[in-house]
PyMOL commands that place a pseudoatom at each C-alpha (Angstrom):
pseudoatom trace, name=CA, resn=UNK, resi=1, chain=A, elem=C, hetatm=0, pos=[153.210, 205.943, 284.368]
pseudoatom trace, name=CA, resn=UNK, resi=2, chain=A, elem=C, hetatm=0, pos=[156.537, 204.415, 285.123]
pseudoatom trace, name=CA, resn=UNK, resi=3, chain=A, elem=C, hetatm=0, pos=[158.400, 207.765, 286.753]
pseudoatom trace, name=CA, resn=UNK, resi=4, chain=A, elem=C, hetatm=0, pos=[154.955, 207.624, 290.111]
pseudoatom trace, name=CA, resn=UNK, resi=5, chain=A, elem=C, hetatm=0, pos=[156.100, 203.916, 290.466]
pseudoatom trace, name=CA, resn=UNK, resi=6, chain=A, elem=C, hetatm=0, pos=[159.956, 204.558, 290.785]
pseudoatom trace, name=CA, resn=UNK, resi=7, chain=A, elem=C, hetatm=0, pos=[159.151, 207.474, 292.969]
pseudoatom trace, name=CA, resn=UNK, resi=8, chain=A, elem=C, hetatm=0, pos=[157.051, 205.355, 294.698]
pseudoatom trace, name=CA, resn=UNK, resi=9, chain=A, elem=C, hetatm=0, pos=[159.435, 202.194, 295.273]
pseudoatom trace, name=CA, resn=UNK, resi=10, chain=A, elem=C, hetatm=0, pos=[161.902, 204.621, 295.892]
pseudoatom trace, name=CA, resn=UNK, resi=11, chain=A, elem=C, hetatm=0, pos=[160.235, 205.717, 298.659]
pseudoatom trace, name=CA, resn=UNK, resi=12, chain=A, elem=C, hetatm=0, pos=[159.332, 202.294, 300.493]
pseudoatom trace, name=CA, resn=UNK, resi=13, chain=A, elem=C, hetatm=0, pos=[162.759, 201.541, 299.853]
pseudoatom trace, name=CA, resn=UNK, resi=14, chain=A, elem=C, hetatm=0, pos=[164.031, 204.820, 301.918]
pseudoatom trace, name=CA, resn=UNK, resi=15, chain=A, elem=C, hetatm=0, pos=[161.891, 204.602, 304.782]
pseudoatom trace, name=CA, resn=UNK, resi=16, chain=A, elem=C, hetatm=0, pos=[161.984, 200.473, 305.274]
pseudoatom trace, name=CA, resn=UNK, resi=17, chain=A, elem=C, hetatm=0, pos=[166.163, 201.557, 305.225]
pseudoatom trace, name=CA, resn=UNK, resi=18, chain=A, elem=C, hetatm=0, pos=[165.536, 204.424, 308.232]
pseudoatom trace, name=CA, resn=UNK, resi=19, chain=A, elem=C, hetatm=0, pos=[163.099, 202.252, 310.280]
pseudoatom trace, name=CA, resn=UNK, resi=20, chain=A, elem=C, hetatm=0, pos=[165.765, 199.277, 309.681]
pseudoatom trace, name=CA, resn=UNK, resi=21, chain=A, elem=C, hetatm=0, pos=[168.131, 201.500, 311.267]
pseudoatom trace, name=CA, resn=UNK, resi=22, chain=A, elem=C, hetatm=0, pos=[165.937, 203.239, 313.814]
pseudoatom trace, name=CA, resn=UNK, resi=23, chain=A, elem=C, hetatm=0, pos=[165.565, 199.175, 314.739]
pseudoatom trace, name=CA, resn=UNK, resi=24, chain=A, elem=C, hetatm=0, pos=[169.485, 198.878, 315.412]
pseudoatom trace, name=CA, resn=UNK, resi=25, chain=A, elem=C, hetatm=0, pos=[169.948, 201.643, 317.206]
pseudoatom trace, name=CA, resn=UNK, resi=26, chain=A, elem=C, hetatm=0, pos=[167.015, 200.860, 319.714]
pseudoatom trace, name=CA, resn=UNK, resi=27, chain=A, elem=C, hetatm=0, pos=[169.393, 197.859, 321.025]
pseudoatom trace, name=CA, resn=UNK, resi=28, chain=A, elem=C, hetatm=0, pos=[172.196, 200.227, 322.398]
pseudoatom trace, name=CA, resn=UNK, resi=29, chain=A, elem=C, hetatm=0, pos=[173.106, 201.672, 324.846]
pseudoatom trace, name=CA, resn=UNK, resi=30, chain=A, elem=C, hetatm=0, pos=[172.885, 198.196, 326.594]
pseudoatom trace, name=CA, resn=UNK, resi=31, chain=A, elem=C, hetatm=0, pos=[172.251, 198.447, 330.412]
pseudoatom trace, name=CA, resn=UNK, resi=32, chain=A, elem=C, hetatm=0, pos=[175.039, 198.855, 333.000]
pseudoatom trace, name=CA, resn=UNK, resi=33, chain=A, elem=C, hetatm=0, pos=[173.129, 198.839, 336.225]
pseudoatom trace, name=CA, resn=UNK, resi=34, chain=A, elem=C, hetatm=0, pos=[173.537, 202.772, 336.619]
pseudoatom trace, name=CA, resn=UNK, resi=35, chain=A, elem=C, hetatm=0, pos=[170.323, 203.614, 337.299]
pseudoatom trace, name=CA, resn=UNK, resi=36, chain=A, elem=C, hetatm=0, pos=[168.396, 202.905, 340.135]
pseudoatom trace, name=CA, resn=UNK, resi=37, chain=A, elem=C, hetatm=0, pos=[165.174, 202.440, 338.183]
pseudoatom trace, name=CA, resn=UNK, resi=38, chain=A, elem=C, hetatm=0, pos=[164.126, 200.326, 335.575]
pseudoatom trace, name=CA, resn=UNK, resi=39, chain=A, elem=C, hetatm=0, pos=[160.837, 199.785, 333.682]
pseudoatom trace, name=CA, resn=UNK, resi=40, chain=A, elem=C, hetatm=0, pos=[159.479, 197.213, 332.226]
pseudoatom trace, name=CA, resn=UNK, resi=41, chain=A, elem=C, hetatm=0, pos=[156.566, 197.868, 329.501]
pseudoatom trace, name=CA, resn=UNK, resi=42, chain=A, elem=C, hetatm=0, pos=[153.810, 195.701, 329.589]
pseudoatom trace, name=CA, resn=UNK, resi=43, chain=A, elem=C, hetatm=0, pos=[152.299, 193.664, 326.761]
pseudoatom trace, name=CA, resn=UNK, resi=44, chain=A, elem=C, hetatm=0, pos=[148.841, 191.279, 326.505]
pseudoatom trace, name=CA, resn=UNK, resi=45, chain=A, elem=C, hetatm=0, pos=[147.572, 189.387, 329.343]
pseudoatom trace, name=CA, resn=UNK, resi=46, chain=A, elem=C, hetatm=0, pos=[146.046, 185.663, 328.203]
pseudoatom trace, name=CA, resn=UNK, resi=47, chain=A, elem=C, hetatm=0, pos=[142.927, 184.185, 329.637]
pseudoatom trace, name=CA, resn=UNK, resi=48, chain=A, elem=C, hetatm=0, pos=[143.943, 183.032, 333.053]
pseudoatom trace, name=CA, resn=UNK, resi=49, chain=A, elem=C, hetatm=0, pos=[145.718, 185.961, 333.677]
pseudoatom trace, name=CA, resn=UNK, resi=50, chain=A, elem=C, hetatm=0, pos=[148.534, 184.384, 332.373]
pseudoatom trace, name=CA, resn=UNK, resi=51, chain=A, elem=C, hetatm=0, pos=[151.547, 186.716, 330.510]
pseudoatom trace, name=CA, resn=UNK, resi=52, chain=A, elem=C, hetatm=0, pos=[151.752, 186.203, 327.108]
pseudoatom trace, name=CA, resn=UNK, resi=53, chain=A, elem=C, hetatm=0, pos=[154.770, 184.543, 325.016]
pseudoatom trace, name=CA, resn=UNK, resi=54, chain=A, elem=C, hetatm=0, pos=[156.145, 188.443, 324.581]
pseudoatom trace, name=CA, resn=UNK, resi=55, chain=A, elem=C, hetatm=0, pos=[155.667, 189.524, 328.683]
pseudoatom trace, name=CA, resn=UNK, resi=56, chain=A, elem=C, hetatm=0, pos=[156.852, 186.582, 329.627]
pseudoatom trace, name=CA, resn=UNK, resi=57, chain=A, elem=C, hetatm=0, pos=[160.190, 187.238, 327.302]
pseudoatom trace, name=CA, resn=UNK, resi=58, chain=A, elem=C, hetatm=0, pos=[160.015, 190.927, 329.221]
pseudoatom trace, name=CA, resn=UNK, resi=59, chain=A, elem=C, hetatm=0, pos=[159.866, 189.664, 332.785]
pseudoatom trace, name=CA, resn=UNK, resi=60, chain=A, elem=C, hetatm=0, pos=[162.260, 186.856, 332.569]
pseudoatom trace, name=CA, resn=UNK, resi=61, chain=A, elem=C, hetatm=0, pos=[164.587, 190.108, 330.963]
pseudoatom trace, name=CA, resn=UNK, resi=62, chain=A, elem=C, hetatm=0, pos=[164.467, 192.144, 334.021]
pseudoatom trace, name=CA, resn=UNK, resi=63, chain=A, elem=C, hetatm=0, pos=[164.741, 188.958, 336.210]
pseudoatom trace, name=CA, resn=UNK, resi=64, chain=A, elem=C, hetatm=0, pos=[167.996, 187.942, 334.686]
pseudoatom trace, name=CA, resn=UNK, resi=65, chain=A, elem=C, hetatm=0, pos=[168.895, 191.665, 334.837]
pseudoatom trace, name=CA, resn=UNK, resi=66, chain=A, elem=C, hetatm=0, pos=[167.428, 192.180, 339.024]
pseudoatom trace, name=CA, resn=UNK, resi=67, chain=A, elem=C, hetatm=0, pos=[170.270, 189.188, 339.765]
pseudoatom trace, name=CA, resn=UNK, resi=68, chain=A, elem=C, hetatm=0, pos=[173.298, 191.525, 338.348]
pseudoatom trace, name=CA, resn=UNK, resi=69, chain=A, elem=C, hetatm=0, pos=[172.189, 194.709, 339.634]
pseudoatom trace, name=CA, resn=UNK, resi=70, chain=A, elem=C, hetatm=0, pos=[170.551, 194.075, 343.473]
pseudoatom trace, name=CA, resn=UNK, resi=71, chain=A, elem=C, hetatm=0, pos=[169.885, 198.012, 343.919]
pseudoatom trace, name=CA, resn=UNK, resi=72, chain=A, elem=C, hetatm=0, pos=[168.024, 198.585, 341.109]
pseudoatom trace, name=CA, resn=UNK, resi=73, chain=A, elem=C, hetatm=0, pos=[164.178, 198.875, 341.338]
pseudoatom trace, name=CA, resn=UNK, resi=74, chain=A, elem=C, hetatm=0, pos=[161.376, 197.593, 338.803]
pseudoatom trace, name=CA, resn=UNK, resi=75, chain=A, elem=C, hetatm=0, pos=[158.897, 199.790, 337.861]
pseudoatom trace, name=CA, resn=UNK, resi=76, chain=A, elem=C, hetatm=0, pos=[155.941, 197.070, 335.743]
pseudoatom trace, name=CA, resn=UNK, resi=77, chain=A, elem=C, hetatm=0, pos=[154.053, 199.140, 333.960]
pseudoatom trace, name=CA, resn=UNK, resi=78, chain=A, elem=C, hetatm=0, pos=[150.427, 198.262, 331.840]
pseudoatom trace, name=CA, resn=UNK, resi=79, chain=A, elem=C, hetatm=0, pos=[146.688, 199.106, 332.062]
pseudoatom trace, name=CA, resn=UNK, resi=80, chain=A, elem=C, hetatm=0, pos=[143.819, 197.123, 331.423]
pseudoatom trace, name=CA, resn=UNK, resi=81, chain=A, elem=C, hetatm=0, pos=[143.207, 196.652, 327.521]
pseudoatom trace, name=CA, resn=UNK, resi=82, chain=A, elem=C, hetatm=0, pos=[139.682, 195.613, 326.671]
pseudoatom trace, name=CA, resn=UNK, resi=83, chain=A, elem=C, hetatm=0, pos=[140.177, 192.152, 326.326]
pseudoatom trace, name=CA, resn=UNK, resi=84, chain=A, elem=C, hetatm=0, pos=[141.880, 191.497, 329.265]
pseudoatom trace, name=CA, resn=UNK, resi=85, chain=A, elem=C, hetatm=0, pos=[140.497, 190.683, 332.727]
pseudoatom trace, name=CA, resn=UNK, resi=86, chain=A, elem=C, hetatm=0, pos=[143.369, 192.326, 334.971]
pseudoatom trace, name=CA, resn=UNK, resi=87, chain=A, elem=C, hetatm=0, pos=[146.124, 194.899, 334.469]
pseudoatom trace, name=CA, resn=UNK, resi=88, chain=A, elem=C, hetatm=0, pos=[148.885, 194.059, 333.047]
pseudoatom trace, name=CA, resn=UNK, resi=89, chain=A, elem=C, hetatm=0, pos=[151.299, 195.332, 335.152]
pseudoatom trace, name=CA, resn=UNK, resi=90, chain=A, elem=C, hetatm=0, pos=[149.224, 193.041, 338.437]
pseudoatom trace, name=CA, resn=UNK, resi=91, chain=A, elem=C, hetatm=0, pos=[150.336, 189.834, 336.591]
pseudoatom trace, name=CA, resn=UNK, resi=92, chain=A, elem=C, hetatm=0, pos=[154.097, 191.278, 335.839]
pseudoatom trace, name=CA, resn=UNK, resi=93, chain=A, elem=C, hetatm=0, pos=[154.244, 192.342, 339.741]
pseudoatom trace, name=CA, resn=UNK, resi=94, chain=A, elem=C, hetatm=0, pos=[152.736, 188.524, 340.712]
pseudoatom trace, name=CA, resn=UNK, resi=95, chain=A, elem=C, hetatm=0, pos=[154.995, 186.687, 338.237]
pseudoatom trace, name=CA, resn=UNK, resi=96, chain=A, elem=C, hetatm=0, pos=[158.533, 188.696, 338.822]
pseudoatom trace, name=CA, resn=UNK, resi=97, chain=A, elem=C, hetatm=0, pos=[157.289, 187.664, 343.083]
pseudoatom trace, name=CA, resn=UNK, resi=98, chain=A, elem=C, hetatm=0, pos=[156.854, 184.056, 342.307]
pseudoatom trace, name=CA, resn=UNK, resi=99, chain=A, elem=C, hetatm=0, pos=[160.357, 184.076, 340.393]
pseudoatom trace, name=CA, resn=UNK, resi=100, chain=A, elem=C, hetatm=0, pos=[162.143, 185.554, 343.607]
pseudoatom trace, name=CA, resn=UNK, resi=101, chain=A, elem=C, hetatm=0, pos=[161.950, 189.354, 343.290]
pseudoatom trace, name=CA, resn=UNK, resi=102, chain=A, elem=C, hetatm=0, pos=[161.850, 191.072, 346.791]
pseudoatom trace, name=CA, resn=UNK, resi=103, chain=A, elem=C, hetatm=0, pos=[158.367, 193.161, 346.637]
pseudoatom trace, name=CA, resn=UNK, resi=104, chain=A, elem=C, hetatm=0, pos=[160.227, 196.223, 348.072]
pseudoatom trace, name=CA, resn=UNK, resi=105, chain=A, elem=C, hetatm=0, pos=[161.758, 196.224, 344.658]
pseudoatom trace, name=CA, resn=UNK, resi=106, chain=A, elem=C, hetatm=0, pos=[158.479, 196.402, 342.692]
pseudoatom trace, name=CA, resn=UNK, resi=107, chain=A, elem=C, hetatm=0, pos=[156.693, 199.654, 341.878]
pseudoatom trace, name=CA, resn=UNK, resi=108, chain=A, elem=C, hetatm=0, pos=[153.495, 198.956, 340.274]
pseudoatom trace, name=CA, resn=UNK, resi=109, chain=A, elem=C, hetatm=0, pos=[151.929, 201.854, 337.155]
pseudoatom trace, name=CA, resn=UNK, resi=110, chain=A, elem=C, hetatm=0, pos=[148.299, 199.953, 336.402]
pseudoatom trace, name=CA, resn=UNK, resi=111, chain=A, elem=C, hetatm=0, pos=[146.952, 202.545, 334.180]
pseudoatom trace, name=CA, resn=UNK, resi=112, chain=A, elem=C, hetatm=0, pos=[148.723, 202.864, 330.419]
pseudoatom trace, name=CA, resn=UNK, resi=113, chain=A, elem=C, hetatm=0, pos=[147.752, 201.900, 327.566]
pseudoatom trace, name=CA, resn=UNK, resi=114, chain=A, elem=C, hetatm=0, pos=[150.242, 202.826, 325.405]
pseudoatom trace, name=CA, resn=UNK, resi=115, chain=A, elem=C, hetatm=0, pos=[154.182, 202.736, 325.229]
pseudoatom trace, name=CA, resn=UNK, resi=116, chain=A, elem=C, hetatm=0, pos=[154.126, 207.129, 326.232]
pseudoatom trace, name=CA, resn=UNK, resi=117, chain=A, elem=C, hetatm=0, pos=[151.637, 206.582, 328.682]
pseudoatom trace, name=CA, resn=UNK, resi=118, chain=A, elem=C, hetatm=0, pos=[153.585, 203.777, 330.443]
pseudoatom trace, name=CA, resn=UNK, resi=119, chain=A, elem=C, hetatm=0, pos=[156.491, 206.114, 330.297]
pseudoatom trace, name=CA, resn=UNK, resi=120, chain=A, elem=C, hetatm=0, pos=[154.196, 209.187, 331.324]
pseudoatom trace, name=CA, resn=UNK, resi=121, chain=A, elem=C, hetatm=0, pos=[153.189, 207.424, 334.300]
pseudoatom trace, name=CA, resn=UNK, resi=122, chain=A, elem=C, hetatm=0, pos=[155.837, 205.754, 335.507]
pseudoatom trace, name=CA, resn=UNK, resi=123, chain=A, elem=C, hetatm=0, pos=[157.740, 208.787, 335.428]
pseudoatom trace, name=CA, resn=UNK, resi=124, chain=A, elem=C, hetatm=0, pos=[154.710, 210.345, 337.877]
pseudoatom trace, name=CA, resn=UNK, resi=125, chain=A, elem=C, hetatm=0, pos=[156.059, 207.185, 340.479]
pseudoatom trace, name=CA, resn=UNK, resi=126, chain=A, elem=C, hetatm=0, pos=[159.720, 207.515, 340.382]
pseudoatom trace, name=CA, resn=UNK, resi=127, chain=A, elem=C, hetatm=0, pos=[161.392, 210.876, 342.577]
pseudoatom trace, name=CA, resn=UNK, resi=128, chain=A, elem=C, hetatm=0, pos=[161.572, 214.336, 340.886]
pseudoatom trace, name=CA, resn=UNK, resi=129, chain=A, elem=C, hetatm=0, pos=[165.243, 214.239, 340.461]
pseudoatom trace, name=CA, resn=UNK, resi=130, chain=A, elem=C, hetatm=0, pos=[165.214, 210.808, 338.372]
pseudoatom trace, name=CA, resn=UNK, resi=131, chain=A, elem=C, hetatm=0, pos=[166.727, 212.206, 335.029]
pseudoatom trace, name=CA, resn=UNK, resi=132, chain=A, elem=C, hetatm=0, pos=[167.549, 208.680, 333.692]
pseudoatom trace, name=CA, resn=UNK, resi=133, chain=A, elem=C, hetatm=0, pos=[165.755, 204.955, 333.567]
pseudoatom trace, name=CA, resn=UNK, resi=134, chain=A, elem=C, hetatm=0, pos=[166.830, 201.849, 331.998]
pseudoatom trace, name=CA, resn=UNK, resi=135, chain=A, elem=C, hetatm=0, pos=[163.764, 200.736, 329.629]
pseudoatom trace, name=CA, resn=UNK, resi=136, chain=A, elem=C, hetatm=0, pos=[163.365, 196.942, 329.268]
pseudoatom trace, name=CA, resn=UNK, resi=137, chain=A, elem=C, hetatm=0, pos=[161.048, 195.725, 326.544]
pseudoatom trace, name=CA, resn=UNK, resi=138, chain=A, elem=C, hetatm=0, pos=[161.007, 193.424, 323.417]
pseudoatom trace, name=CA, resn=UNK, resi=139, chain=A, elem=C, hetatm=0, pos=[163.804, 194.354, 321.257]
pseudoatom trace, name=CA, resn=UNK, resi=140, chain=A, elem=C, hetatm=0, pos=[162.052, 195.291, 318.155]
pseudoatom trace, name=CA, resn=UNK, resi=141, chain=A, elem=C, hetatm=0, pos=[160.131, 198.071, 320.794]
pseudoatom trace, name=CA, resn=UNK, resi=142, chain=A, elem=C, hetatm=0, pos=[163.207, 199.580, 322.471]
pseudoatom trace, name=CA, resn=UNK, resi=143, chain=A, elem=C, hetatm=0, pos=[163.959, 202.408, 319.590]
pseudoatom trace, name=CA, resn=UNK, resi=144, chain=A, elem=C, hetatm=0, pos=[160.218, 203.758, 319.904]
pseudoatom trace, name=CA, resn=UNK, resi=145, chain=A, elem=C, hetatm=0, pos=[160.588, 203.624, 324.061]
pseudoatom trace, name=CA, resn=UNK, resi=146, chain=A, elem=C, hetatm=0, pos=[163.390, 205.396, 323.393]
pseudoatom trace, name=CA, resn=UNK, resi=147, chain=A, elem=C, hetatm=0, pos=[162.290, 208.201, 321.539]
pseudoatom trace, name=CA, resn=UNK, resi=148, chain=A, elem=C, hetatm=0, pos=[159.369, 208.152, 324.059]
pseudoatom trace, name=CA, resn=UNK, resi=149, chain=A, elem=C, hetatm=0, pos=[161.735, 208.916, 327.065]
pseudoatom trace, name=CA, resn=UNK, resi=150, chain=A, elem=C, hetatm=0, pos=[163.927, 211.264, 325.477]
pseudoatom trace, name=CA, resn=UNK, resi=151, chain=A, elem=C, hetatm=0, pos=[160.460, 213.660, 324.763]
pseudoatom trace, name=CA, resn=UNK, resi=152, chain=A, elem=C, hetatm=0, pos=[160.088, 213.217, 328.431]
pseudoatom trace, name=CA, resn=UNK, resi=153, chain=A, elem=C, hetatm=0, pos=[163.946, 214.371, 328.586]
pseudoatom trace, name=CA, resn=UNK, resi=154, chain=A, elem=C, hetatm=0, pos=[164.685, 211.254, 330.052]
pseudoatom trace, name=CA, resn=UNK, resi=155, chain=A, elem=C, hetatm=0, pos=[167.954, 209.498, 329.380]
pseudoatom trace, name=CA, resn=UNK, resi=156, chain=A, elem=C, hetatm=0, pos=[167.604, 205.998, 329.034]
pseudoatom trace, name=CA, resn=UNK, resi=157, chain=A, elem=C, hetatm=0, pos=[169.784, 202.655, 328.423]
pseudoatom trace, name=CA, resn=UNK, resi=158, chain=A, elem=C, hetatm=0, pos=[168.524, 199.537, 327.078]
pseudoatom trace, name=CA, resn=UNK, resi=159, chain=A, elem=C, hetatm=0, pos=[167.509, 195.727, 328.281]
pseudoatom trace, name=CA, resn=UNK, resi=160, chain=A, elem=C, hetatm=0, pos=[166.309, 193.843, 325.409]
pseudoatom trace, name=CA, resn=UNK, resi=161, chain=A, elem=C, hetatm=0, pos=[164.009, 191.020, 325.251]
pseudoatom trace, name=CA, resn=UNK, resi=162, chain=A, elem=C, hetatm=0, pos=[163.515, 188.409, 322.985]
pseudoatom trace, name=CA, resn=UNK, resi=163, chain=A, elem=C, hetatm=0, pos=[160.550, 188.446, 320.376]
pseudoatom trace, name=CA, resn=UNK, resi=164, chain=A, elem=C, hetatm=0, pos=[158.754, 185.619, 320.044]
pseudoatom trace, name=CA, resn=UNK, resi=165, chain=A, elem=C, hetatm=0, pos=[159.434, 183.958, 316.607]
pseudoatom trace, name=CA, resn=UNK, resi=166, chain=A, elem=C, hetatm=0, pos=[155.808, 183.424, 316.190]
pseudoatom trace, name=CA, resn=UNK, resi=167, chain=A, elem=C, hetatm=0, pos=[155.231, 187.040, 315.778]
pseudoatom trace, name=CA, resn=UNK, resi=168, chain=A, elem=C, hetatm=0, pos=[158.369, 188.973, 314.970]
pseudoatom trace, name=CA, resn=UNK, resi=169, chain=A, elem=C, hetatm=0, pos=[157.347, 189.863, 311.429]
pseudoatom trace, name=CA, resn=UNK, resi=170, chain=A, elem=C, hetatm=0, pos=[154.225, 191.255, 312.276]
pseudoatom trace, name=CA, resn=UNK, resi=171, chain=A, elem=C, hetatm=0, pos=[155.504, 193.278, 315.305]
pseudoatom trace, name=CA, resn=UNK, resi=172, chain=A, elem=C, hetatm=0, pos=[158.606, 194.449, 313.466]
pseudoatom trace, name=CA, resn=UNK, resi=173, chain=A, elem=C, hetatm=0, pos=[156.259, 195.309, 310.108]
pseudoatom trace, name=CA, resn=UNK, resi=174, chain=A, elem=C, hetatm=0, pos=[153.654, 197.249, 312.716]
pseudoatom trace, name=CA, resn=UNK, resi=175, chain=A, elem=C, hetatm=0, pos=[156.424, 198.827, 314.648]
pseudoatom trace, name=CA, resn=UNK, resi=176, chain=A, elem=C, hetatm=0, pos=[158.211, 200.554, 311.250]
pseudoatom trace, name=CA, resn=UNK, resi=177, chain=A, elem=C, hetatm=0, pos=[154.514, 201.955, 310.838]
pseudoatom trace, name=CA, resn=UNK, resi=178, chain=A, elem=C, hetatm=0, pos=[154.583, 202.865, 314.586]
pseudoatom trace, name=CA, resn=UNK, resi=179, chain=A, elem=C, hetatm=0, pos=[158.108, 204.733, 314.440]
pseudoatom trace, name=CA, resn=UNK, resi=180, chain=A, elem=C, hetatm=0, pos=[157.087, 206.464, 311.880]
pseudoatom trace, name=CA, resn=UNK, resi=181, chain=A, elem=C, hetatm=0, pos=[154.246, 207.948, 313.746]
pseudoatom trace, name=CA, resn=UNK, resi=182, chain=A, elem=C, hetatm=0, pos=[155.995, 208.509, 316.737]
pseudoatom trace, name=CA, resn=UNK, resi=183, chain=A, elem=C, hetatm=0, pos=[158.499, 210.572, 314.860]
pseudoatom trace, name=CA, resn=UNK, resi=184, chain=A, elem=C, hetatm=0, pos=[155.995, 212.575, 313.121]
pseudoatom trace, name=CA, resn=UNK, resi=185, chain=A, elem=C, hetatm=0, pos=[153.488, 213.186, 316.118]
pseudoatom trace, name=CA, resn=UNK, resi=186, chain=A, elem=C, hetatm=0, pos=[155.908, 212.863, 319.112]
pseudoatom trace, name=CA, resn=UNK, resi=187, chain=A, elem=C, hetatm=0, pos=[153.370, 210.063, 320.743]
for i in range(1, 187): cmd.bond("trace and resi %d" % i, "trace and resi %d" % (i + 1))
show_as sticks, trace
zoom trace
């Protein structure tokens, strides 16, 4: 009875150590402005059409990062999830214009619903010969995106946002689950 629980522990213990890793590494390579694209994954839209706390953290990323790099172009990118009342990637395009970013600057991908389809179809947007992106997302997100990208054989660097306090343990907990998915089935 004892030797199934060791193996057991033993085995949470292994894989919370690789996803704790996978975590790390998601933060680096850190952006440099090389590339001339950037995309920014969406997350939920609140009633009002208002970004939530973790889009907000997002957008205000790529702002901060638009000011240091002037030639670099946004690509906002999020569907429509059932309980929202707009695409996501409308109210990233409206709030990064209200905070100053030129509109030539903004491509807008309004149909994903998932971290490979935002990848999928943003990469349909961007020019043929675009063979590497800067991905800006929550931190605790940007090893998964990664992964994402690289089955697209995409190179990729890194802007991180914030997580909201008020969530981070359940988003980090949820993501381990979700990188180890992503490993297995590729998606």
């Amino acid at each position: 009875m004892l030797v199934p629980l060791v193996i057991i522990a033993t085995g949470g213990i292994g894989l919370w150590m690789v996803t704790t890793k996978w975590l790390e590494d998601g933060l680096e390579p850190k952006a440099n402005g090389s590339n001339e694209y950037a995309i920014v994954l969406g997350a939920k839209v609140k009633k009002g059409n208002v970004p939530s706390l973790a889009l907000r953290y997002r957008l205000e990323a790529a702002l901060a990062y638009s000011k240091n790099n002037p030639h670099v172009k946004f690509v906002v990118s999020g569907g429509q999830g059932a309980d929202e009342d707009i695409e996501e990637a409308v109210v990233m395009k409206n709030f990064l214009l209200e905070n100053g970013l030129a509109e030539e600057r903004i491509i807008l991908e309004n149909r994903s619903t998932s971290t490979y389809e935002n990848l999928s179809f943003s990469q349909e947007l961007l020019p043929d010969n675009v063979e590497s992106v800067t991905i800006i997302t929550s931190d605790y997100h940007l090893q998964r995106a990664k992964m994402l990208a690289h089955k697209l054989n995409w190179e990729v660097d890194v802007v991180a946002a914030e997580t909201p306090r008020v969530v981070e343990a359940k988003v980090r907990l949820r993501e381990r689950a979700a990188l180890l998915k992503t490993y297995i089935s590729g998606k």
